[in-house]
C-alpha positions, -999 to +999 in steps of 0.1 A: -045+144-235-070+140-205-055+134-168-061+097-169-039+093-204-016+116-188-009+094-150+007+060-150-008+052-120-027+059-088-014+057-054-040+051-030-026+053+008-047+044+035-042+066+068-059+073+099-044+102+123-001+099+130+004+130+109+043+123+115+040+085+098+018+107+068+049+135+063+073+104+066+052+082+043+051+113+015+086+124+021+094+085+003+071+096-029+090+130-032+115+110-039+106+084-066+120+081-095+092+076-117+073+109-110+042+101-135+016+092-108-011+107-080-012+105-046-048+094-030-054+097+005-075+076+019-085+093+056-106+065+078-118+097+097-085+117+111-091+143+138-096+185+124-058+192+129-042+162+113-066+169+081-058+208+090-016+197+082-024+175+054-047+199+035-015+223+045+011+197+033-009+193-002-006+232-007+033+234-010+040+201-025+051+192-058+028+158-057-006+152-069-028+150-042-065+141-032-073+140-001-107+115+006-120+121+040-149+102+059-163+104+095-144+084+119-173+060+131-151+028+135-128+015+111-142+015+078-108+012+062-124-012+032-152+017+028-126+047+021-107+032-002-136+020-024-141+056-025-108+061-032-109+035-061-143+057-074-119+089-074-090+079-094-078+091-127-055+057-132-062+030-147-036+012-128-039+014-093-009+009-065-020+002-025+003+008+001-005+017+041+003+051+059+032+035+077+050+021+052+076+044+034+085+034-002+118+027-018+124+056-048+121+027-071+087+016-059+062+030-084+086+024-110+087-013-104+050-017-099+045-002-134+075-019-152+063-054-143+024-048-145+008-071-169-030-076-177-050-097-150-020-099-128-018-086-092+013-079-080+024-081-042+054-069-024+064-076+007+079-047+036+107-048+057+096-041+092+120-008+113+127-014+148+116+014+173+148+028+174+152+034+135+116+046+132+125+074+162+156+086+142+134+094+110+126+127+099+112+145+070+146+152+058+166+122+062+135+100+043+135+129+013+175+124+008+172+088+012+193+081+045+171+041+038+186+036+007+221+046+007+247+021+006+256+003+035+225+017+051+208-023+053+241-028+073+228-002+096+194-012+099+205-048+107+226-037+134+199-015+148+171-035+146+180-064+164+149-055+190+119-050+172+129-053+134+118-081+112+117-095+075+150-071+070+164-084+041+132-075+024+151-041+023+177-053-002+172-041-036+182-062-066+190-049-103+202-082-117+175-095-141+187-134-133+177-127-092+150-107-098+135-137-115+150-165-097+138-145-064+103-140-073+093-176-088+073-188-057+036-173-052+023-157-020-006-138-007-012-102-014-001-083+016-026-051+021+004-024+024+021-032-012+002-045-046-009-033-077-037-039-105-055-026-129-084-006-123-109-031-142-093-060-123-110-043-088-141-032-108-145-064-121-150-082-082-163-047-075-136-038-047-133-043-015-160-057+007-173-031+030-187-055+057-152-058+072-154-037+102-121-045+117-084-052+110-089-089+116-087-122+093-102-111+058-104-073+050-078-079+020-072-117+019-114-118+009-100-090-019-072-115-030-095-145-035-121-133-049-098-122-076-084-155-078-118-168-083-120-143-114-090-159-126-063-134-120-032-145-108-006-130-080+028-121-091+057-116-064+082-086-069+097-088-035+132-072-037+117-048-062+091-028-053+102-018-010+090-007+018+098+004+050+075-005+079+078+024+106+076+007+144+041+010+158+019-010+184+007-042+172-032-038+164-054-059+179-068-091+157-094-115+158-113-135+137-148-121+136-159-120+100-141-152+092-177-167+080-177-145+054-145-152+043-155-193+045-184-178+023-160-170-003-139-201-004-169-225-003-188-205-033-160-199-051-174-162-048-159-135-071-184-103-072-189-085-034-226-068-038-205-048-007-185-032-023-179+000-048-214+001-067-242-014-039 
């Protein structure tokens, strides 16, 4: 059996420098319950000594870890994680941002309710500054988010800052699950799931994106819907936890291309992973 039987699926994270989001980000797949996948690191161009920790972090774990690295000329998120895409030995592939830390149960529910042409997106809850301070390496890696009573906590604590915090609730109960997750929304970049020939298919992401504004994954999600896959909510299943940071700055400079891909009901990006 060849490494791509073997995996279940391949996590590709996209980061960018905050080595201590990174450590707090892995310490969440240390812990996951269904062990059966790889860890892709998608670097938009971190400085020497945060590759220096990562390539040091990837020595002494027990995770499966590439680490793809391009020059930092501006963000090029889409661009790295096309490569990203190119470099995985999945055929089912999981996205999720270097500031969110998952629940143990998150690749496990991407891969138990994966179905052919379906994308699924989850939705994060979003930590206050004053949980995201208290975090370490250790508390993530014994699960001081998931233990019981801890949503209580994070309620109390993230009155200033914190948002979307019931997203943090968990839910076993097959009738909920379902009744929870009947209504369709957009893919949110930091947590969906596909398969491999779904992306190929619309030939990723488009590369002309240049900056975290209106389109870089909402152009990803309808072009897909223009191929005819659908979107499939599993929020309550698959979680995440949003670490506190800055609000990056957003405008709406490539909405035209976008536009472009409503009006022509585009599906294929010739910007994308084969050019």
């Amino acid at each position: 059996m060849n490494k791509s039987e073997a995996l279940e699926a391949s996590v590709i994270i996209s980061i960018y420098n905050n080595y201590s989001f990174i450590e707090l980000v892995l310490a969440g797949f240390e812990r996951q319950t269904n062990k059966n996948f790889e860890i892709i690191l998608a670097d938009d161009g971190s400085k020497k000594e945060v590759v220096d920790k990562i390539n040091a972090y990837i020595k002494q774990s027990t995770l499966k870890i590439k680490h793809i690295w391009h020059e930092d000329e501006g963000w090029r998120k889409n661009e790295i994680l096309n490569q990203a895409i190119k470099k995985s030995d999945s055929d089912y592939i999981i996205f999720i941002d270097g500031d969110c830390i998952p629940h143990k149960k998150f690749v496990a529910e991407h891969l138990f309710n994966k179905e052919p042409n379906i994308t699924l997106a989850g939705r994060r809850s979003n930590l206050s500054k004053y949980v995201s301070d208290r975090l370490t390496y250790e508390n993530v890696r014994k699960g001081i988010l998931e233990r019981k009573f801890a949503i209580l906590g994070i309620l109390l604590k993230s009155v200033i800052g914190g948002s979307h915090l019931e997203n943090a609730i968990y839910f076993k109960n097959n009738f909920i699950r379902k009744k929870i997750n009947k209504k369709t929304k957009g893919v949110l970049g930091s947590n969906f799931s596909l398969h491999k020939s779904n992306i190929l298919e619309i030939n990723g992401f488009d590369e002309r994106y240049k900056k975290p504004a209106i389109g870089e994954d909402t152009d990803f999600e309808y072009r897909l819907k223009n191929a005819g896959k659908k979107i499939k909510l599993i929020k309550h299943l698959a979680i995440q936890y949003h670490l506190f940071h800055a609000r990056l700055e957003r405008d709406d400079i490539h909405m035209e291309y976008l536009n472009d891909v409503l009006k022509n009901k585009t599906t294929y990006t010739p910007y994308g992973i084969i050019k």
